[in-house]
C-alpha positions as YAML, in Angstrom:
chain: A
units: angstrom
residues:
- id: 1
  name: UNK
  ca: [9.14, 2.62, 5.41]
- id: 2
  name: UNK
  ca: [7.45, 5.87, 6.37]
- id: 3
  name: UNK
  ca: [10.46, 7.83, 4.02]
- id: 4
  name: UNK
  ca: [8.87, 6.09, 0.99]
- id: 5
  name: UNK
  ca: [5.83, 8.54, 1.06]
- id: 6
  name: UNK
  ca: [8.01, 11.29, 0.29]
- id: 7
  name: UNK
  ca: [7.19, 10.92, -3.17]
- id: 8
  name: UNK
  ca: [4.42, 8.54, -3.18]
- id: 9
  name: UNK
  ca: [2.64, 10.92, -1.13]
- id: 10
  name: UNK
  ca: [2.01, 13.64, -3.92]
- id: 11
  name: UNK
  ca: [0.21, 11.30, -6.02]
- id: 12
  name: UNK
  ca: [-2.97, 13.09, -7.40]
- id: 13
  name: UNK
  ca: [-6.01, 10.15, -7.22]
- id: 14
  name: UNK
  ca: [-9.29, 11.05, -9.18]
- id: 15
  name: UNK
  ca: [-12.36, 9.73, -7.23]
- id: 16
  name: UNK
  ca: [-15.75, 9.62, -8.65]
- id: 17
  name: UNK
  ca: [-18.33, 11.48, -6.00]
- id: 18
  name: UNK
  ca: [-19.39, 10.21, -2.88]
- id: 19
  name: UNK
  ca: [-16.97, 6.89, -3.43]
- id: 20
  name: UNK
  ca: [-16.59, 6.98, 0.56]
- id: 21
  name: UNK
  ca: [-16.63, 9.26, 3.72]
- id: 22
  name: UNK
  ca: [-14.10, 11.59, 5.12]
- id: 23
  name: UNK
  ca: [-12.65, 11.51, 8.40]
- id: 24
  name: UNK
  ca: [-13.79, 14.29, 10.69]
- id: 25
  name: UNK
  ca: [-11.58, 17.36, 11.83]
- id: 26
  name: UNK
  ca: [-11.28, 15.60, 14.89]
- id: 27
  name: UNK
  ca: [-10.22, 12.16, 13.95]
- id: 28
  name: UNK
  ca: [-7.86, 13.67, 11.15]
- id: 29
  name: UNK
  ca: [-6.42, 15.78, 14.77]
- id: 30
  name: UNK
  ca: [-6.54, 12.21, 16.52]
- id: 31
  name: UNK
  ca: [-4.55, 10.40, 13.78]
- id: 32
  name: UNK
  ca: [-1.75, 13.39, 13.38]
- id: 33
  name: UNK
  ca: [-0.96, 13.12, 16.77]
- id: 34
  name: UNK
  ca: [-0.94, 9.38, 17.41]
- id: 35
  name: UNK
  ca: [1.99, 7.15, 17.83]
- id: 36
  name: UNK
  ca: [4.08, 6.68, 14.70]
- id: 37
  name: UNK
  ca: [3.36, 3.81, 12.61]
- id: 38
  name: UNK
  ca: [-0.47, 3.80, 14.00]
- id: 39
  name: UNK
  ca: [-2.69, 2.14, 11.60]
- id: 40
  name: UNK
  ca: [0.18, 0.78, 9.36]
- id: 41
  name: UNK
  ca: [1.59, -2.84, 8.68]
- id: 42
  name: UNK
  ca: [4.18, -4.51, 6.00]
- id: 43
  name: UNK
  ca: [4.17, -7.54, 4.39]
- id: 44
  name: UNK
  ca: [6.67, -8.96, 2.27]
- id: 45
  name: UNK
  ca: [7.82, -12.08, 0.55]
- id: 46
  name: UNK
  ca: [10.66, -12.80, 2.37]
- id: 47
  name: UNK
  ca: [9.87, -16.51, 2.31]
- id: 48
  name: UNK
  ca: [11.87, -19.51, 0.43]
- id: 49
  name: UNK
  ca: [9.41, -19.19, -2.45]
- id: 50
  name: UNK
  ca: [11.73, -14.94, -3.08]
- id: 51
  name: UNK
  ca: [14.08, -16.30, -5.82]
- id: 52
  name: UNK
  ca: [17.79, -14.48, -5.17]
- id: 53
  name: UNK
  ca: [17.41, -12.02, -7.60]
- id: 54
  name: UNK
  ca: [15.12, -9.83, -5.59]
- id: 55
  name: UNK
  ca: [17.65, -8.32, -4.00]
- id: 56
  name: UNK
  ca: [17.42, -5.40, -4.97]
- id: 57
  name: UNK
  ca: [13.87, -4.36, -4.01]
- id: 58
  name: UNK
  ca: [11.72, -7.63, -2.20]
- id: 59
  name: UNK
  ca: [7.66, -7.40, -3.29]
- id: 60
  name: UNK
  ca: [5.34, -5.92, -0.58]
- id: 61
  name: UNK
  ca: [2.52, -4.21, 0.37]
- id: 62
  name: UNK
  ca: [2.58, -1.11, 3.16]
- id: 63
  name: UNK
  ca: [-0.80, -0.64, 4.03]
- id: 64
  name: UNK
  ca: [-2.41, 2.20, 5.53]
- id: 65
  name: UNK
  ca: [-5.90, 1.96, 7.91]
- id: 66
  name: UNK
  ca: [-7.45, 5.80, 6.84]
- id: 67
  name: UNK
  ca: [-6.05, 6.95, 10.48]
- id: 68
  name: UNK
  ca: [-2.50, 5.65, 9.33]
- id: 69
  name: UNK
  ca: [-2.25, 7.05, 6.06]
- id: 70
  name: UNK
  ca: [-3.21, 10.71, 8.08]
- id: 71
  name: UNK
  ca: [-0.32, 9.57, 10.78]
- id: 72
  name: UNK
  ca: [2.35, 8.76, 8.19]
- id: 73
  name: UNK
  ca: [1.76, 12.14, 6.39]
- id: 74
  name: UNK
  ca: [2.35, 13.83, 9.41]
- id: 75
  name: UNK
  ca: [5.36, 12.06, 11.00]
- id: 76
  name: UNK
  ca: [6.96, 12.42, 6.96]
- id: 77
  name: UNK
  ca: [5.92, 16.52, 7.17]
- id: 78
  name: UNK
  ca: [7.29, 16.94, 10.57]
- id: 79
  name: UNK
  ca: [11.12, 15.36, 9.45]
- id: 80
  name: UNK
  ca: [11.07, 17.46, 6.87]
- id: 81
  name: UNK
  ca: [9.45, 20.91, 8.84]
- id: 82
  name: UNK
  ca: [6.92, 21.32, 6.68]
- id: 83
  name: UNK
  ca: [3.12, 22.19, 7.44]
- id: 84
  name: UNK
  ca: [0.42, 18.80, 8.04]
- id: 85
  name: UNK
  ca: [-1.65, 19.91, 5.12]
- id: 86
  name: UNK
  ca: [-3.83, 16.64, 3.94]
- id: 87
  name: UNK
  ca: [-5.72, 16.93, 0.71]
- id: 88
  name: UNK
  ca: [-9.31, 15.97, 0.99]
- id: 89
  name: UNK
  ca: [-8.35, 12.53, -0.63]
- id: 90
  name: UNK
  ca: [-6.37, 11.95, 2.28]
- id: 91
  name: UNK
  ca: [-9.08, 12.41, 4.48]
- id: 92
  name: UNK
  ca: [-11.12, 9.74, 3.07]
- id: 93
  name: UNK
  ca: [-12.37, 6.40, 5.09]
- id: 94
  name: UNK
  ca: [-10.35, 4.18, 3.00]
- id: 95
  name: UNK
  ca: [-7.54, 1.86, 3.13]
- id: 96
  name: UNK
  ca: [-4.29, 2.50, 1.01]
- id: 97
  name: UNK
  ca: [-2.12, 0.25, -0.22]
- id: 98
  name: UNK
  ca: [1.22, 0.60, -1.86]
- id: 99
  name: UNK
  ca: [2.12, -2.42, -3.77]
- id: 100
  name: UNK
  ca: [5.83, -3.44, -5.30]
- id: 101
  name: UNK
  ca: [7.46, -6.04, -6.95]
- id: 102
  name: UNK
  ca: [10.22, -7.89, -7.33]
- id: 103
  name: UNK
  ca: [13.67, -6.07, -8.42]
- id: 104
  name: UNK
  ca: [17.02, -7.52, -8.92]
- id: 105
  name: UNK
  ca: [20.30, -5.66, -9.39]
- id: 106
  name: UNK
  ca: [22.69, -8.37, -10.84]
- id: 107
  name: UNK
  ca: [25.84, -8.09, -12.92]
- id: 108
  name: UNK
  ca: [23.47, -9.28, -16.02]
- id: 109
  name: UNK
  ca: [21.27, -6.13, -15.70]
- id: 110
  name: UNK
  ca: [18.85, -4.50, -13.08]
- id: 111
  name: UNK
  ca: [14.93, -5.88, -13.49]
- id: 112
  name: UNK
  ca: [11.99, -5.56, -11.91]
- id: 113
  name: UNK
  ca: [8.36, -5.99, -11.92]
- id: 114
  name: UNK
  ca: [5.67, -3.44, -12.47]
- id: 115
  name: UNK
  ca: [2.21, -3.62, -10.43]
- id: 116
  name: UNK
  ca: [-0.77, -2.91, -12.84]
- id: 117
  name: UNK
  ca: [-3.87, -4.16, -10.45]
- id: 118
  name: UNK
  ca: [-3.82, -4.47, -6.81]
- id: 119
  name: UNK
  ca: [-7.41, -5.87, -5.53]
- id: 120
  name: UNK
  ca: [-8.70, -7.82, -2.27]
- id: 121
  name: UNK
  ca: [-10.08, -11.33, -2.34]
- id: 122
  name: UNK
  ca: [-11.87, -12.96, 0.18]
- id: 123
  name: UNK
  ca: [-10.28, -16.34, -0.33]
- id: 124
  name: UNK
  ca: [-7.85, -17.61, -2.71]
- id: 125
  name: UNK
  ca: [-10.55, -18.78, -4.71]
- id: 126
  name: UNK
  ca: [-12.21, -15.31, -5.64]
- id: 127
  name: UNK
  ca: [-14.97, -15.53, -3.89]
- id: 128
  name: UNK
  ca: [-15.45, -11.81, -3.00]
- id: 129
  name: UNK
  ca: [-13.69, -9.34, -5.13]
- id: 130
  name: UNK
  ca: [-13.10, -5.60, -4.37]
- id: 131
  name: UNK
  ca: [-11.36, -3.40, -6.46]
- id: 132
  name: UNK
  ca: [-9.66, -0.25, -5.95]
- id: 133
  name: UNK
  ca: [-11.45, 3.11, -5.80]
- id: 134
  name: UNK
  ca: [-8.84, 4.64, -7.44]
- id: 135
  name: UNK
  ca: [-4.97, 3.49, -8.44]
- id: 136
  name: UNK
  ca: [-1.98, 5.58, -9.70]
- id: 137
  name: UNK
  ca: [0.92, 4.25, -10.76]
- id: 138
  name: UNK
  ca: [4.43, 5.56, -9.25]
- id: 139
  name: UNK
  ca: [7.60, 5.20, -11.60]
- id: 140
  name: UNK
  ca: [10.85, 3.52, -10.09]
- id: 141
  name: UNK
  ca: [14.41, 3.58, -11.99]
- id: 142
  name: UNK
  ca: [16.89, 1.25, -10.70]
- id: 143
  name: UNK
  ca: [20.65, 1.54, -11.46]
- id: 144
  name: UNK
  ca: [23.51, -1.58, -10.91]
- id: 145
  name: UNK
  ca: [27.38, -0.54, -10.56]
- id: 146
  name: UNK
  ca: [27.82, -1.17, -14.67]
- id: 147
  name: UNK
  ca: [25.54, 1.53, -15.45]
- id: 148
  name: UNK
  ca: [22.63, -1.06, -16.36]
- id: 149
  name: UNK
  ca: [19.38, 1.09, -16.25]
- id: 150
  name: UNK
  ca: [15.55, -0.81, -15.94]
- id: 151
  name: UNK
  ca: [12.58, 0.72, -14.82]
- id: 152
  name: UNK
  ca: [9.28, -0.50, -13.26]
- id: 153
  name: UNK
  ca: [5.87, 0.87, -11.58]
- id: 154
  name: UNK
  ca: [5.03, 0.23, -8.20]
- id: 155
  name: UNK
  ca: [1.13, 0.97, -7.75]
- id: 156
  name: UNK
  ca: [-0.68, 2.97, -4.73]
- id: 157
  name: UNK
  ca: [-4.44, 1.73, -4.57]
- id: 158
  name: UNK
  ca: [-7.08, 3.44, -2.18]
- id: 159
  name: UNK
  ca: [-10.21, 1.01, -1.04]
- id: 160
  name: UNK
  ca: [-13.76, 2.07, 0.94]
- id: 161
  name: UNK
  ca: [-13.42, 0.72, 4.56]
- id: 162
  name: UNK
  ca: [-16.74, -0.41, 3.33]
- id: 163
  name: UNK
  ca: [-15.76, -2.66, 0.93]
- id: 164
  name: UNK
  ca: [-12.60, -3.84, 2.65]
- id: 165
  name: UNK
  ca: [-15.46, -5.17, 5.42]
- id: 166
  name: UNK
  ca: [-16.85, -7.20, 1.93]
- id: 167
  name: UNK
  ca: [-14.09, -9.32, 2.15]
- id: 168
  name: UNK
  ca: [-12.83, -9.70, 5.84]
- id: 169
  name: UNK
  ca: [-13.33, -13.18, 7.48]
- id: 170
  name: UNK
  ca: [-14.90, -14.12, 10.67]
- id: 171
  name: UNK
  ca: [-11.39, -13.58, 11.96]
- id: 172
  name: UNK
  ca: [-11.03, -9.94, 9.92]
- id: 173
  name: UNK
  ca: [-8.41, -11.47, 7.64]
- id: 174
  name: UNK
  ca: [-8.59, -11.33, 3.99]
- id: 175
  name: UNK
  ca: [-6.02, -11.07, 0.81]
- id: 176
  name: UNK
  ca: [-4.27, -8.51, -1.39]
- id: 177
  name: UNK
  ca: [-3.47, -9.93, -4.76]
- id: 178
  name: UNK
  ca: [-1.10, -7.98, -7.08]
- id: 179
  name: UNK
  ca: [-0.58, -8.20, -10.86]
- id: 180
  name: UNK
  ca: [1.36, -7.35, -13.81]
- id: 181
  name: UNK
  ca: [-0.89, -7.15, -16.55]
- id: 182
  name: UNK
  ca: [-3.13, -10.59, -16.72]
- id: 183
  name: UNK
  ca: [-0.28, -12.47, -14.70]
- id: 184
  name: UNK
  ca: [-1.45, -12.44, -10.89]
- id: 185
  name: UNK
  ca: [2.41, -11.78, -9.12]
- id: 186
  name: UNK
  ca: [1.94, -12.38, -5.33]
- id: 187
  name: UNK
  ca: [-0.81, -12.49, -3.08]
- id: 188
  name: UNK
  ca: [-0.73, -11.36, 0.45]
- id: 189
  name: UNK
  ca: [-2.16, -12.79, 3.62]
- id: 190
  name: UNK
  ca: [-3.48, -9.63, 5.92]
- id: 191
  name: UNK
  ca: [-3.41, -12.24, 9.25]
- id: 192
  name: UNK
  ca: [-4.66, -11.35, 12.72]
- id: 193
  name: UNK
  ca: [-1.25, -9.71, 13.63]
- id: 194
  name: UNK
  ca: [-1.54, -7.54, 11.03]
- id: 195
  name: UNK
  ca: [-5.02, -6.56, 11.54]
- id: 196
  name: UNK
  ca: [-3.94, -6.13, 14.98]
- id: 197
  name: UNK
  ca: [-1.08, -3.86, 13.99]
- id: 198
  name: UNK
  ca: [-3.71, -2.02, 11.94]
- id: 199
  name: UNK
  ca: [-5.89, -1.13, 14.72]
- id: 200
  name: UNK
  ca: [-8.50, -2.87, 12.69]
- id: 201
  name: UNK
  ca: [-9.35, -5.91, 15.25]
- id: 202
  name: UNK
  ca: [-13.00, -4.30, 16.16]
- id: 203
  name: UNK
  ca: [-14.14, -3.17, 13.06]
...
């Protein structure tokens, strides 16, 4: 999972000014040098409700605590012996999620589905809404054995720790909701195991 920010990594975000804190040298030291996989969790759709022909790619979100998105650029740097050189937008107090949808390689041509708008909701019902800071779309091109070609957009969306606080529950759970265009495509439960796997269970 880590291998996927080989390329997802070098996305350029543009943040308006002061949109959130940075980490300091220390912590950004700290989060290098922890365990790999600190401050990350994945959640899928692996349920009965995945139809078949998402076999090809199943919809998910990898998300990063600001600590884990600093760890997984380092463990990725280190496989490939290159220098831990975050850009300042990687220092930022934010959480980043990487959003993708469903993809299908059958016989009667590869599809998928591209992610547009990834926000968090407090509740199914909308009661809180946070958007992202910042989003940038990364292109996918999928291939079957007949030479079938389709091509889709997963999305990488950076939110203020601050506003992910907006709409955490009195357990510190709350919902990622992804969509394609108007059409809302999946929405994920962040539960108290993944918060846990997050680090995030005192914040």
């Amino acid at each position: 999972m880590i291998l996927s920010l080989y390329v997802m990594a070098s996305v350029a975000f543009a943040f308006p000014q002061s949109t959130a804190d940075h980490l300091s040298p220390d912590e950004i030291k700290a989060a290098a040098s922890a365990k790999p996989n600190s401050g990350f969790a994945y959640i899928s759709d692996m349920g009965f409700t995945t139809p078949t022909r998402c076999e090809a790619q199943i919809p998910g979100v990898f998300i990063y605590t600001p600590e884990g998105w600093l760890n997984a650029l380092s463990v990725n740097a280190r496989k490939q012996y290159l220098p831990f050189e975050p850009k300042p937008e990687d220092t930022l107090r934010a959480l980043t999620i990487i959003a993708q949808g469903c993809a299908s390689g059958t016989p009667a041509g590869p599809a998928c589905e591209s992610i547009s708008r990834v926000a968090l909701l407090s509740d199914k019902g909308g009661k809180v809404v946070v958007e992202a800071l910042a989003s940038e779309p990364v292109s996918q091109a999928w291939q079957n054995g007949f030479g079938a070609r389709a091509a889709c957009t997963n999305l990488v969306s950076r939110f203020a720790m601050s506003d992910v606080d907006r709409v955490r529950s009195d357990k510190g759970e709350f919902l990622v909701a992804t969509f394609g265009g108007s059409q809302l495509l999946k929405t994920y439960t962040v539960k108290q195991k993944y918060i846990r796997q997050l680090g995030l269970e005192g914040h």
